[in-house]
C-alpha positions as CSV (number, residue, x, y, z in Angstrom):
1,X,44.9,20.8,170.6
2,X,43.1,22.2,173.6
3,X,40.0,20.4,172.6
4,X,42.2,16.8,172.4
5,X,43.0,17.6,175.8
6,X,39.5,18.1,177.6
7,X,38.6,14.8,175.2
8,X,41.0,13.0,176.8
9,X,40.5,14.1,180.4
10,X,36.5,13.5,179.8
11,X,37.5,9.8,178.2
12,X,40.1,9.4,181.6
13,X,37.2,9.7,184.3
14,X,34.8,7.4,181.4
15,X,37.9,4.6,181.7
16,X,38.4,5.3,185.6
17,X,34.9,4.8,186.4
18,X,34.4,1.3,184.4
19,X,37.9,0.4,185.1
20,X,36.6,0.5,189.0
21,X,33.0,-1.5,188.5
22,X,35.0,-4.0,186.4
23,X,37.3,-4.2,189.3
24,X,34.9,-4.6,192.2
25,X,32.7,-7.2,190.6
26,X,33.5,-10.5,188.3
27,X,29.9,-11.6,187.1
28,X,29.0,-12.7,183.7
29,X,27.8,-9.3,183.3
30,X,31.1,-7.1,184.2
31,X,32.6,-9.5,182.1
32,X,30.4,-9.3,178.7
33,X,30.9,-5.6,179.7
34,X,34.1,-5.3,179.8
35,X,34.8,-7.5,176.0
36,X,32.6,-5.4,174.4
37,X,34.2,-2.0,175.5
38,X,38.1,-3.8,174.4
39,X,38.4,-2.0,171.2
40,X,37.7,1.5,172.6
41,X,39.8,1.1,175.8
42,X,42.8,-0.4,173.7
43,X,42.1,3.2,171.6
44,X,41.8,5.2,174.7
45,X,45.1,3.6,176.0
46,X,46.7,4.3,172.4
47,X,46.0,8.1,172.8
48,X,47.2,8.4,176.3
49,X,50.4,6.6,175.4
50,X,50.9,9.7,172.3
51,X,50.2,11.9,175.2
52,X,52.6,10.8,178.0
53,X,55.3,9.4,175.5
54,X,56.3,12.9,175.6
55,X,56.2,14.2,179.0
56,X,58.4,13.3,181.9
57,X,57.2,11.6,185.3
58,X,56.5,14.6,187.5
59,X,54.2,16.1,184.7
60,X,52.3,12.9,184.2
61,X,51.4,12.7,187.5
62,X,50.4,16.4,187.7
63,X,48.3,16.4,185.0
64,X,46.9,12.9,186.2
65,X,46.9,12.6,190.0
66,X,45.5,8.5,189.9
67,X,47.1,7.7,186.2
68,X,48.9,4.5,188.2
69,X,45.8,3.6,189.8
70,X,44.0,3.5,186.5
71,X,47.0,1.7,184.7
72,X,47.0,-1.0,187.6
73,X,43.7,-1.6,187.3
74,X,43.8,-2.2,183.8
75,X,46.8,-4.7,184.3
76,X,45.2,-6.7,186.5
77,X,42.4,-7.2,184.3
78,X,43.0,-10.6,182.0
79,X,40.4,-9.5,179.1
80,X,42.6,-6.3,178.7
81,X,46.0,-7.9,178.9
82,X,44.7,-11.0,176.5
83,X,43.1,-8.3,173.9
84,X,45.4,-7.5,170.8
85,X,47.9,-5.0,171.2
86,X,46.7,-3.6,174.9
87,X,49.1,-5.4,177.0
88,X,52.3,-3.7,174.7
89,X,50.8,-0.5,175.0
90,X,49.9,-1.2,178.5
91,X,53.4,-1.9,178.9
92,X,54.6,1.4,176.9
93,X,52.6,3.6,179.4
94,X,53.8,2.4,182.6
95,X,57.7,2.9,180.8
96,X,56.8,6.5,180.6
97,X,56.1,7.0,184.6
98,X,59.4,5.4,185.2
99,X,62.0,8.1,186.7
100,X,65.1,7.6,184.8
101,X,67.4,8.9,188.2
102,X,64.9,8.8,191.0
103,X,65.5,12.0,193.2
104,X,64.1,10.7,196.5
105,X,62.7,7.6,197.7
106,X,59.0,8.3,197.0
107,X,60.3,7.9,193.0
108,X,62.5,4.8,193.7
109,X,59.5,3.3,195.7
110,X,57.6,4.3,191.9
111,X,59.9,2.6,190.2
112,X,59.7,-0.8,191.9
113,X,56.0,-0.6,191.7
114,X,56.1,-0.3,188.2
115,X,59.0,-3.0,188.0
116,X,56.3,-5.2,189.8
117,X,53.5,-4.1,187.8
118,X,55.4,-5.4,184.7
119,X,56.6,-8.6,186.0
120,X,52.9,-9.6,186.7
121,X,51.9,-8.3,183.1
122,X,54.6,-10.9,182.3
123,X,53.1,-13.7,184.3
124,X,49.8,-13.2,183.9
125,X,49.8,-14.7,180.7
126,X,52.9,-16.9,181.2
127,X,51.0,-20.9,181.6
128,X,47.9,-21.7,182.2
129,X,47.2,-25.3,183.2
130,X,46.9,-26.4,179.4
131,X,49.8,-24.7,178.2
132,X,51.7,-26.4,180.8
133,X,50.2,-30.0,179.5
134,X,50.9,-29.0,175.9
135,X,54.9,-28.0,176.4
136,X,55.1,-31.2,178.2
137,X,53.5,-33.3,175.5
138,X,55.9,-31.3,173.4
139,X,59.1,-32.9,175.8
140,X,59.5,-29.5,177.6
141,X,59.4,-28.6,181.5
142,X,58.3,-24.9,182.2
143,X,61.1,-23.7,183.2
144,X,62.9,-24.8,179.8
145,X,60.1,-23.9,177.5
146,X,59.3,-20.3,178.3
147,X,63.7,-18.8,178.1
148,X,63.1,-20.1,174.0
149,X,59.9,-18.6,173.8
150,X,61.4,-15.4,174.4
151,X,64.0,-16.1,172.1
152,X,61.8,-17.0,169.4
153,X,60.0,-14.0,169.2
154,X,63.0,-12.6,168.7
155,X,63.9,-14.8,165.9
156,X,60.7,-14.5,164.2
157,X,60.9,-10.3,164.4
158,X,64.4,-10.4,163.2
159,X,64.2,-8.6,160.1
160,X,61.2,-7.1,160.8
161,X,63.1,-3.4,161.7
162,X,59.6,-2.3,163.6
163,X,59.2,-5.0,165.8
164,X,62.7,-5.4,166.4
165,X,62.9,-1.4,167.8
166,X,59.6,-2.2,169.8
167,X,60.8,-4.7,171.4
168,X,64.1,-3.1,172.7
169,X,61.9,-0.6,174.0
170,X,59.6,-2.5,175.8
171,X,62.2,-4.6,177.3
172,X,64.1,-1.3,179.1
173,X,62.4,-1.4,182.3
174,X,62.1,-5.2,182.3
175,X,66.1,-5.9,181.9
176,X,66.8,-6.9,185.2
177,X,64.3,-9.5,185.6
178,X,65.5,-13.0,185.7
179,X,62.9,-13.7,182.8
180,X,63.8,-11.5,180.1
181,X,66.9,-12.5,180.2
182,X,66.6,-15.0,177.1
183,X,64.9,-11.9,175.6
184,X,67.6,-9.4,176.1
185,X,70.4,-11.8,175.4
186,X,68.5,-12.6,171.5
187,X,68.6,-8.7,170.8
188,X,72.1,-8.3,171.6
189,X,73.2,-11.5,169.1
190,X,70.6,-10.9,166.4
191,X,71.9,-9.3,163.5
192,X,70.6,-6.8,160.8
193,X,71.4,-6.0,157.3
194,X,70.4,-2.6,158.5
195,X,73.0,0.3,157.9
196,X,71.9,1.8,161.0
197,X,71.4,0.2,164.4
198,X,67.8,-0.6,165.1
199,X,67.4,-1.5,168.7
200,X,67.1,1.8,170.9
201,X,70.0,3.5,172.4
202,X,68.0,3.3,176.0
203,X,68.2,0.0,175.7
204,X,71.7,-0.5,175.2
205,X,72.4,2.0,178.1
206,X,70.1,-0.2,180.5
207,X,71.6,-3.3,179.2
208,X,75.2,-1.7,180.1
209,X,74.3,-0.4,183.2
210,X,73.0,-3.3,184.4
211,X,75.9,-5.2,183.5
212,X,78.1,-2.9,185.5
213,X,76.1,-3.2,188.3
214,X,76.0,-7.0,188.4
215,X,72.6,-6.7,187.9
216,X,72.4,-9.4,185.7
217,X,74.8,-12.1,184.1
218,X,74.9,-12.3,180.1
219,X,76.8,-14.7,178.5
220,X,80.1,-12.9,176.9
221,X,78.9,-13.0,173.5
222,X,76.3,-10.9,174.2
223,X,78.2,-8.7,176.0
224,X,80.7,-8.6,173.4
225,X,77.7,-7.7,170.8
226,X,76.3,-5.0,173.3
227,X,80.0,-3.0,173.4
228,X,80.3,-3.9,169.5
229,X,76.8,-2.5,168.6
230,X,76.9,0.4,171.1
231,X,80.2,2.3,171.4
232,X,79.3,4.5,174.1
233,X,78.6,1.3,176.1
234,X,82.0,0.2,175.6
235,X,83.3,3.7,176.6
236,X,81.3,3.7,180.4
237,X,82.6,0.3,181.1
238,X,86.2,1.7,180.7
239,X,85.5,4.5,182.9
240,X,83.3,2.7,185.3
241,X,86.6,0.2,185.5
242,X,88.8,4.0,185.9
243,X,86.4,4.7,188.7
244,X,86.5,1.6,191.0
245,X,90.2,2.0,190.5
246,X,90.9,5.6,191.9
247,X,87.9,5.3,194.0
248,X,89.6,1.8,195.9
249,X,92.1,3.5,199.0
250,X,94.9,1.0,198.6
251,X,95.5,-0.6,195.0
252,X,97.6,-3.5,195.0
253,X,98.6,-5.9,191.8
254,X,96.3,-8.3,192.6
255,X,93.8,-5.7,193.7
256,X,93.9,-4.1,189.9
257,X,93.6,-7.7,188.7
258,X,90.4,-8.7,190.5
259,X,89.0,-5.3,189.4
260,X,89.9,-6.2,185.6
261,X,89.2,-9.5,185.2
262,X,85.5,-8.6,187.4
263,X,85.0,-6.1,184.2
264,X,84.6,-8.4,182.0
265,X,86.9,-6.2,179.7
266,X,89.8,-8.7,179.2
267,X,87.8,-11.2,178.0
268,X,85.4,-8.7,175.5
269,X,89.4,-7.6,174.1
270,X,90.0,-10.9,172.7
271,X,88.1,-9.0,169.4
272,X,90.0,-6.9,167.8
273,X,87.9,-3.6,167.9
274,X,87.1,-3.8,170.9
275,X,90.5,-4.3,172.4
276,X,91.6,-0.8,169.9
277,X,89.3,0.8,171.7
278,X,89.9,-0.1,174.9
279,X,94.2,0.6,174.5
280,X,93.3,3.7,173.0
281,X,91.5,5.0,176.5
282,X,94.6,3.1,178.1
283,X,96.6,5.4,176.1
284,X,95.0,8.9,176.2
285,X,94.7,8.1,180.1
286,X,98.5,7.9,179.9
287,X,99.0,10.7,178.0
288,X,96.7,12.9,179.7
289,X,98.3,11.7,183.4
290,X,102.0,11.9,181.9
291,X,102.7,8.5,182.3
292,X,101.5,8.1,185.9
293,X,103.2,5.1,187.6
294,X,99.3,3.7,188.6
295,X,98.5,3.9,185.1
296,X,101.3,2.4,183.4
297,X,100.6,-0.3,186.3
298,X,96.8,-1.1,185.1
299,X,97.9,-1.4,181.2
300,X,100.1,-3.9,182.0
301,X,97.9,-5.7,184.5
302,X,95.2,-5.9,181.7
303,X,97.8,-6.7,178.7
304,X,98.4,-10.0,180.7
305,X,94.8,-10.5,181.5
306,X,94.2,-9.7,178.1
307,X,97.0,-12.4,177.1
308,X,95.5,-15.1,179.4
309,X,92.0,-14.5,178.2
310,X,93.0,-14.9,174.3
311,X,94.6,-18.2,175.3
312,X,91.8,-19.7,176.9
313,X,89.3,-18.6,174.1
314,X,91.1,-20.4,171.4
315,X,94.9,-21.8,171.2
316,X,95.0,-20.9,167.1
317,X,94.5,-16.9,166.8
318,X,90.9,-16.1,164.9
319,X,91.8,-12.7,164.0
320,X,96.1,-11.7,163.3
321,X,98.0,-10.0,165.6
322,X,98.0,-7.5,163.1
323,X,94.5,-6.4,163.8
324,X,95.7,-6.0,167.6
325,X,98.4,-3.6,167.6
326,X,98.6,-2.5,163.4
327,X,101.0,0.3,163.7
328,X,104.2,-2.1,165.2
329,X,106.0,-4.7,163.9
330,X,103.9,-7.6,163.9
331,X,107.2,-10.4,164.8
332,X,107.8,-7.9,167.8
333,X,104.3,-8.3,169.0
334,X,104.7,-12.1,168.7
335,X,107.9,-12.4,170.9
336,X,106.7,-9.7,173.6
337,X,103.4,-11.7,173.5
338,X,105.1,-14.2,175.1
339,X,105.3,-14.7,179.3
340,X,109.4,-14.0,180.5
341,X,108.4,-16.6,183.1
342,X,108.8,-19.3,179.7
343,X,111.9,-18.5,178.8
344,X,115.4,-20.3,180.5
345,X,117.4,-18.1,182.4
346,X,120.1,-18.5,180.2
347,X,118.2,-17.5,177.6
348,X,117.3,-14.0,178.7
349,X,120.3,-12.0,177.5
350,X,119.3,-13.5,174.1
351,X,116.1,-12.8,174.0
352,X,116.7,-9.2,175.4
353,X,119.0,-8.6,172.2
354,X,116.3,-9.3,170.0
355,X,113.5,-7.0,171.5
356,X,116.4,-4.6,171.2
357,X,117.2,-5.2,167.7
358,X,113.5,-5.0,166.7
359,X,112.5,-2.1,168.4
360,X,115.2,-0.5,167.6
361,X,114.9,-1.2,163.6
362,X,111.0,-0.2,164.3
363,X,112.5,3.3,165.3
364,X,116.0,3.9,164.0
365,X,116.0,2.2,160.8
366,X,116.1,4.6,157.8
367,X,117.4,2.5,154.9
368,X,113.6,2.0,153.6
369,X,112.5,5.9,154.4
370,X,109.9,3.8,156.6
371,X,111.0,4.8,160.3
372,X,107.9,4.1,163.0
373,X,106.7,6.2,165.3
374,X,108.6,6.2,168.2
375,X,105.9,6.4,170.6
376,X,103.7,3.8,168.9
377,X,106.8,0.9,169.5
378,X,107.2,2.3,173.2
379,X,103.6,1.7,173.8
380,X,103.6,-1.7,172.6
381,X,107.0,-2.3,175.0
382,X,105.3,-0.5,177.9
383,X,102.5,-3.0,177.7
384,X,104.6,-6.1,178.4
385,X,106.0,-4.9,181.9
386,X,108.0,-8.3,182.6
387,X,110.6,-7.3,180.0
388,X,111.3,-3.9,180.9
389,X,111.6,-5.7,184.8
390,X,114.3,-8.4,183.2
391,X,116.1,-5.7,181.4
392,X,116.9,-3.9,184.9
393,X,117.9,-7.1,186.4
394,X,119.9,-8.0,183.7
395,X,121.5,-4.4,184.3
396,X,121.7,-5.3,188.1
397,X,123.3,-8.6,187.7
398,X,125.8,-7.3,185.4
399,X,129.3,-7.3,186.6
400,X,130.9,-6.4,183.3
401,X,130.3,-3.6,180.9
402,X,126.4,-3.9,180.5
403,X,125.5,-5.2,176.8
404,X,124.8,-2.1,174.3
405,X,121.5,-3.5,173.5
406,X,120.0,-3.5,177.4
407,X,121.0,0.4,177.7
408,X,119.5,1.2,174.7
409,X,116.2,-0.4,175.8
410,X,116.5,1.1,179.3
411,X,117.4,4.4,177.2
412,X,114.3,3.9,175.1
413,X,112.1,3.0,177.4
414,X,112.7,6.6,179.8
415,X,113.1,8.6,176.7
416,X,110.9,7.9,173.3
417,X,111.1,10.7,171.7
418,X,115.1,11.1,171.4
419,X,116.3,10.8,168.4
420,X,119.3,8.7,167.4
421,X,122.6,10.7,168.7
422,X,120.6,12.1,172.3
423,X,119.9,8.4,173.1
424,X,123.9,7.5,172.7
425,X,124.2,9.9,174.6
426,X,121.8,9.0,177.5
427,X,124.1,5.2,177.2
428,X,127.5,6.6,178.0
429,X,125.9,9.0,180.5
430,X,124.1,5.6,181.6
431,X,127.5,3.6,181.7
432,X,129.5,6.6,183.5
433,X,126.3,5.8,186.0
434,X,124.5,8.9,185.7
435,X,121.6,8.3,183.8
436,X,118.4,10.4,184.2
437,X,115.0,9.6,183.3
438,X,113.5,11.6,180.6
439,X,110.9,13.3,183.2
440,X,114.2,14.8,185.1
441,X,115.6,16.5,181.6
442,X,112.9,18.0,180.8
443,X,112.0,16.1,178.1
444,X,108.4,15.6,177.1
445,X,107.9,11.9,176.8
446,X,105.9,9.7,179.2
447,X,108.3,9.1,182.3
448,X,107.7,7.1,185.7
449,X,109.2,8.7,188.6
450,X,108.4,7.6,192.2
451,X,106.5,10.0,194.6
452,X,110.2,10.8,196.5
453,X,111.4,11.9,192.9
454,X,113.4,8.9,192.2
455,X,113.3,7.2,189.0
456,X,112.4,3.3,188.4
457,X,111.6,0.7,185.7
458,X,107.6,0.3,185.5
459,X,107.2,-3.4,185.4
460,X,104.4,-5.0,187.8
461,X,104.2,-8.6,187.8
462,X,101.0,-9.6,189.9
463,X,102.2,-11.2,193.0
């Protein structure tokens, strides 16, 4: 081992030194020089990749003061970059100098350079004069010709598990270059037979992060494969979307929306898993903040989001309700799915008696020995906030004895975990006019109270 070492130092001043006289002079000579040596510089840059694949920045450049100054020269030289596999190993080197959270400027400065260093190995070889004539012959500009290149080669690795990895690799520090884009975008959409995910987790976190950033723009399939193929992806963009939203002083309605619908998450929902995932971080935020007002505010801001989105993307359903929400009565989901704003006033009581009748055989009904969990219907209800807000002014309006069916969803609503008898209870209290909100007895269900300690209905309609 400590032999491979003074090797490779004795071969890095041998490289440094021709590397500089190929540099300083372009004769015929340099040149013939420079194509016979290609094999063993392509071998030398092979063993310095094994050796700096596995150290970080700071140790590369401590061990090799002038390693950028050697790798710059060797990327400005075309006979290197045009020579077999020198200009991907090239490429794999400079990834390994790259400081993955630049400490202080003098990195983030390193980091651009290198960014620049691997747009130009990019270029370099990007069109001559001919290969401009030839793509025209062919009916293509430029500009058209080069995005399905890059797509190509992805086509043609697809299947081809090494090539596939290498190139999700290579394309990390490149991702937010306009060019790759075509590149980046054919990873995300290509699809194995693979039982395990060959692209590299780096580059599904780069992908992401630039994404959150705004960083770059993919179309929403591919961001829809990215959170599909890469769960922890998925999982940063829901807290990245948490963090703008406590982060933001003042968070109005239409204040959550913009920050939603900007997320990109509404749209990514209209599939199936990705919308479980995302309601089930809706709901263990809920949980976990015992049903904070702000909370219950954003689910519903997203549910109708969510709503508009799946109506845009296609007017017949691809996947069943079902596979949204598959622990509630699928003909409950279909009439909360719809807006309150589409049905008549006169028809509202109506309407308000079935929701009642529904939820309540969800949770109540016994005669099958196939009673729901309570909380699982009450999530479902809480998402759809422009029901809950008719019910209270249904309540409001009332000027006779309010309709059994309204205070048992009002009951419901404050109090899902009562069982049958405690939530007649809470509707005579309720008609008597003393009716408490679950969070005031005690009880251990979700509850939203205002800051003054005085209990109201959760429903936000964005104004």
């Amino acid at each position: 081992m400590a032999q491979d070492s003074v090797d490779l130092s004795c071969d890095y001043q041998f490289w440094m030194q021709k590397l500089s006289v190929w540099d300083q002079a372009s004769t015929l000579e340099t040149q013939q020089d420079t194509c016979l040596h290609l094999t063993q510089f392509q071998e030398f840059l092979r063993k310095m990749y094994e050796t700096l694949k596995d150290m970080n920045s700071n140790t590369i450049f401590e061990r090799f003061p002038t390693i950028d100054q050697l790798l710059a020269k060797a990327c400005w030289n075309p006979f290197i970059l045009a020579y077999d596999e020198s200009q991907k190993i090239l490429i794999w080197c400079l990834c390994c100098l790259i400081n993955k959270e630049p400490q202080n400027s003098r990195q983030s400065k390193l980091n651009s350079w290198i960014q620049g260093i691997l747009s130009h190995i990019l270029s370099a070889l990007r069109f001559d004069k001919e290969v401009a004539l030839f793509t025209q012959g062919l009916g293509y500009a430029p500009v058209d010709y080069y995005p399905g290149l890059l797509k190509n080669v992805t086509k043609r690795a697809n299947g081809n598990i090494s090539r596939l990895a290498s190139l999700s690799r290579v394309c990390v520090p490149l991702i937010t270059l306009p060019d790759v884009d075509p590149l980046v975008e054919a990873l995300l959409v290509c699809h194995g037979h693979e039982p395990q995910e060959i692209l590299q987790p780096e580059f599904f976190e780069a992908v992401n992060e630039a994404i959150l950033l705004k960083k770059i723009s993919l179309p929403m399939s591919a961001v829809v494969c990215l959170w599909l193929r890469h769960l922890p992806s998925l999982e940063k963009a829901m807290l990245h979307l948490f963090e703008k939203l406590i982060s933001s002083e003042r968070n109005c309605l239409r204040r959550i929306e913009c920050f939603i619908k900007d997320s990109s998450l509404p749209q990514a929902a209209c599939h199936p898993a990705i919308f479980r995932v995302v309601d089930e971080m809706f709901r263990c935020a809920l949980l976990e903040s015992d049903g904070a007002p702000e909370i219950i505010a954003t689910i519903q801001v997203f549910t109708q989001c969510f709503v508009e989105a799946l109506g845009k993307e296609n007017k017949q359903l691809r996947f069943a309700l079902k596979t949204y929400f598959p622990y509630t009565s699928p003909s409950l989901a279909v009439v909360l799915l719809q807006d309150p704003q589409d049905v008549p006033r006169e028809h509202w009581l109506q309407t308000l008696k079935h929701i009642s009748e529904l939820l309540r055989e969800a949770v109540e009904d016994q005669t099958h020995g196939s009673r729901g969990d309570p909380l699982e219907s009450w999530f479902l209800f809480v998402h759809f906030g422009g029901w809950a807000e008719m019910v209270a002014e249904q309540l409001l309006r009332s000027a006779a004895e309010p309709p059994a069916a309204l205070l048992w969803l009002l009951a419901f609503y404050y109090s899902p975990h009562d069982g049958r008898q405690q939530r007649a209870q809470t509707m005579v209290g309720s008609r008597r006019g003393d009716f408490q909100p679950c969070g005031q007895r005690h009880s251990p269900a979700p509850t939203e109270v205002a800051r003054d300690g005085t209990p109201h209905v959760a429903h936000c309609p964005v104004v």
